[in-house]
N, C-alpha and C positions, 0 to 999 in steps of 0.2 A: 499421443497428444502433440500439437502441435507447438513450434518452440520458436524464441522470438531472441535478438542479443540483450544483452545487458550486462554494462560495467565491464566485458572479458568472460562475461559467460553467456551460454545460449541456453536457456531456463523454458520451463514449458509452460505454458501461460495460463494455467490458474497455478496457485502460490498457495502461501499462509500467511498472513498476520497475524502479531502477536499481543495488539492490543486487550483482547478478548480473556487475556490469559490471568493476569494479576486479580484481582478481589474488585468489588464493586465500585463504580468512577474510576477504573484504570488506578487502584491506587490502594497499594500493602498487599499482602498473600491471596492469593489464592484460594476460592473456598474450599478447594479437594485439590491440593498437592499433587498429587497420583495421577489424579483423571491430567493435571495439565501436564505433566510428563506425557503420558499415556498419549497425546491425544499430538504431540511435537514427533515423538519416535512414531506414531503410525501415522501419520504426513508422510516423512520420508520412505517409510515402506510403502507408499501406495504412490512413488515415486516425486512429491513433490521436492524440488530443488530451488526455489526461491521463497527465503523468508522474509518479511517485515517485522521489523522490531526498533526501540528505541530505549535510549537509556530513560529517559523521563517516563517509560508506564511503569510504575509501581511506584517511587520511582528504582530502578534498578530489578525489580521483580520478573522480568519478563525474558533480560538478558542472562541472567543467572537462572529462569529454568532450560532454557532453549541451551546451556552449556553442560549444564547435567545432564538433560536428556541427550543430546546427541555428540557433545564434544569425545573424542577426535571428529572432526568435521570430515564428512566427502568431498574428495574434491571437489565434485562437482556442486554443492552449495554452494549457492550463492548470498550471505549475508547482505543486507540492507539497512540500514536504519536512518534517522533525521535528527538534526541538532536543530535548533530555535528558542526553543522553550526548558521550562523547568517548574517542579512542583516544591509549594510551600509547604510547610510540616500537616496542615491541613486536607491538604490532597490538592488546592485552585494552584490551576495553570497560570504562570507567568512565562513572559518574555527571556529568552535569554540568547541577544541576540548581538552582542557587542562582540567584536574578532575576537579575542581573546575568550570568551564564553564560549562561543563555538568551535573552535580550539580542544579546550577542554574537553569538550562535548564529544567530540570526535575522539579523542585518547582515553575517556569512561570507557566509552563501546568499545574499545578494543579490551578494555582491559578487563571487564566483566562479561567480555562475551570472549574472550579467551583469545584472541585471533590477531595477528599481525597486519592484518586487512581487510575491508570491507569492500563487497560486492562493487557498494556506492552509497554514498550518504545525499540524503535531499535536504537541502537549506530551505527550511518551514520559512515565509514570506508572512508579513502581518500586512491583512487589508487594507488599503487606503491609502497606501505612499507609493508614488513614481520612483520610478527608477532614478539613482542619483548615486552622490559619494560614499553613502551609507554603503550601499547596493553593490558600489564597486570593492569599496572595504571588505565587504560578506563575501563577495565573489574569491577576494584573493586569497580567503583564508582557507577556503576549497580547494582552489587551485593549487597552492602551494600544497595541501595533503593530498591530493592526489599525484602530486611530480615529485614529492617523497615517497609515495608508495605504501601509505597509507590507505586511498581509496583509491579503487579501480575505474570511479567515474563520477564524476558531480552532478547532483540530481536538484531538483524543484519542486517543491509542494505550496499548495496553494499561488500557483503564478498566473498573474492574467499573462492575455497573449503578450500586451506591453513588454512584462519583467521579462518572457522568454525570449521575444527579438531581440530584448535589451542584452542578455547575458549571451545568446550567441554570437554577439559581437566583439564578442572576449573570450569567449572559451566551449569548448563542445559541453553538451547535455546531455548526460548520459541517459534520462529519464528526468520526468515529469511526474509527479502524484496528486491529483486534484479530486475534490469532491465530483461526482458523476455516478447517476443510478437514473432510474427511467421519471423520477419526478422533478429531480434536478439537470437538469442537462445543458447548464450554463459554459460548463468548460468544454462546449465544442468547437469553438473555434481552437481554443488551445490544442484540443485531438487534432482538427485536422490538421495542422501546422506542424504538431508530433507526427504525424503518419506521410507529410508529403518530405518530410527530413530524417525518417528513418529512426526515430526516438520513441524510446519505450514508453507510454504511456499510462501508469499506473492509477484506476480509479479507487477511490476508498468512500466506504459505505455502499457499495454496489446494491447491497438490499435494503438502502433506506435507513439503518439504523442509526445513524446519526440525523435524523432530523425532530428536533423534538415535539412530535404530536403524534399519534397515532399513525401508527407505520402507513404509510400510503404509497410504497411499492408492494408489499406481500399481500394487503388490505384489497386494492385494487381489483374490481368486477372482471375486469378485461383479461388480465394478469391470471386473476383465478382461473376463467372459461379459457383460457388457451390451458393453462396446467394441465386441468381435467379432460381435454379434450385428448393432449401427448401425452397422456399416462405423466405425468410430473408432477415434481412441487412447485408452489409459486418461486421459489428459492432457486431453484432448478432454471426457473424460465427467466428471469430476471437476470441472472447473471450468464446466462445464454444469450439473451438480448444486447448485453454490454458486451460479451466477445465478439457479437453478429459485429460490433460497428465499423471496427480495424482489424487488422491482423496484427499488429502492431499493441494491442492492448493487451494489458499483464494482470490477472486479479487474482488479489488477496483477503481474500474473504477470512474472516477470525471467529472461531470457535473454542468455547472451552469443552465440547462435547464430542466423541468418534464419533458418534451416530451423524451429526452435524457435517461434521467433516466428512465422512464417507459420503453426505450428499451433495453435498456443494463439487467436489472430486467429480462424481456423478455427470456434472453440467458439462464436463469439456467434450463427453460424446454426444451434447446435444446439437441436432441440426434444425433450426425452424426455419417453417414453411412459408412460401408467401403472405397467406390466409394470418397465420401469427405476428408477420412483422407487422402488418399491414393494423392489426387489432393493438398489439403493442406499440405503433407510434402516433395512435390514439390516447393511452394511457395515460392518469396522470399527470396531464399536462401541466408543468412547468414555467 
């Protein structure tokens, strides 16, 4: 498989996410225990080396299996995870975005994911506000955990291209994580700015799963008839499509299932054909 840097490691570019893992809404156990061990330890025997995870799924649920299942960690894992946010007793997602809260945010995941370091952590961005004081605040509190030695590299999720010029002008990026899958394909100018500077660009929801209406990447006529044409699944081809873009792109795709994951694994020997991209960037249009 082919491998890309990130944070001080060079990681091979499909992953795991461990949003997938916790109980229903990202939020309290897991409905089979077992299977989500099961399904973390055989990731890394099928050689995956970059995780995603955060202290807010469950919340805490996701970093406490990923510690059982595989802690002593390999070296060569690469943990990841994102502060910003935090869950109510209820399971809704709130902000939690004030220096001192990401902070904290940052010493959770160490301490429930067992580890004296992170890969890199991405500072989760809320829509709508310019880059400013705020922004430069969030920036330092990165900054200074990573020149503690705490993280291996400051990362971005949800950043327009604004917030990412903005922040390379104070400090490297070690990654980027934004929404991008074949219906959504807003953050490409952010790709290509990640790809002409050398920066890992991590897409989340590659298969649509986060858009709420009826999946309309796996759903997709086009998507299908290219599958069945390459012997594939739509799942297969979709997130083949999202490696075709860069070389540079890193994907995390999350499963509570092997079966699942054995497929998605599957996608990094996929090679498509002219005839495929050509019917793929038809798709879905966005």
């Amino acid at each position: 498989m082919q491998r890309y840097p990130l944070g001080g490691f060079s990681v091979s570019r499909i992953g795991f996410g461990a949003m997938q893992l916790p109980g229903p809404g990202v939020f309290g156990p897991p409905r089979d225990r077992d299977q989500a061990l099961a399904v973390l330890r055989r990731a890394v025997e099928l050689g995956v080396d970059h995780i995603d995870t955060a202290q807010y799924y469950g919340p805490g649920v996701a970093n406490e299996l990923i510690r059982t299942a595989l802690f002593p960690y390999p070296d060569t894992l690469a943990l990841v995870s994102k502060v910003g946010a935090r869950r109510d007793e209820s399971g809704g997602w709130l902000p939690d975005t004030e220096p001192h809260q990401l902070r904290r945010a940052i010493e959770d995941n160490l301490r429930t994911l067992g580890t004296g370091q992170l890969a890199a952590v991405n500072l989760r961005l809320v829509g709508g506000t310019a880059p400013g004081q705020r922004f430069d605040d969030q920036l330092a509190v990165m900054t200074q955990a990573r020149d503690e030695g705490l993280i291996g590299g400051v990362g971005l999720s949800n950043a327009t291209h604004e917030h990412l010029l903005y922040a390379l002008e104070r400090t490297p990026i070690a990654c980027v994580q934004n929404l991008l899958n074949l219906a959504d394909r807003s953050s490409l100018p952010v790709l290509r700015e990640c790809s002409s500077r050398g920066i890992a660009f991590v897409p989340f929801f590659p298969l649509g799963s986060g858009i709420p209406r009826a999946n309309p990447v796996l759903g997709d006529e086009r998507v299908r008839s290219v599958a069945g044409r390459l012997g594939l699944t739509p799942a297969q081809v979709a997130l083949a499509w999202t490696m075709d873009l860069a070389p540079n792109v890193l994907l995390i795709p999350g499963t509570s299932s092997v079966a699942h994951l054995e497929e998605n694994l599957a996608a990094a020997g996929v090679v498509l054909d002219d005839d495929a991209r050509q019917q793929l960037a038809a798709a879905v249009p966005g």
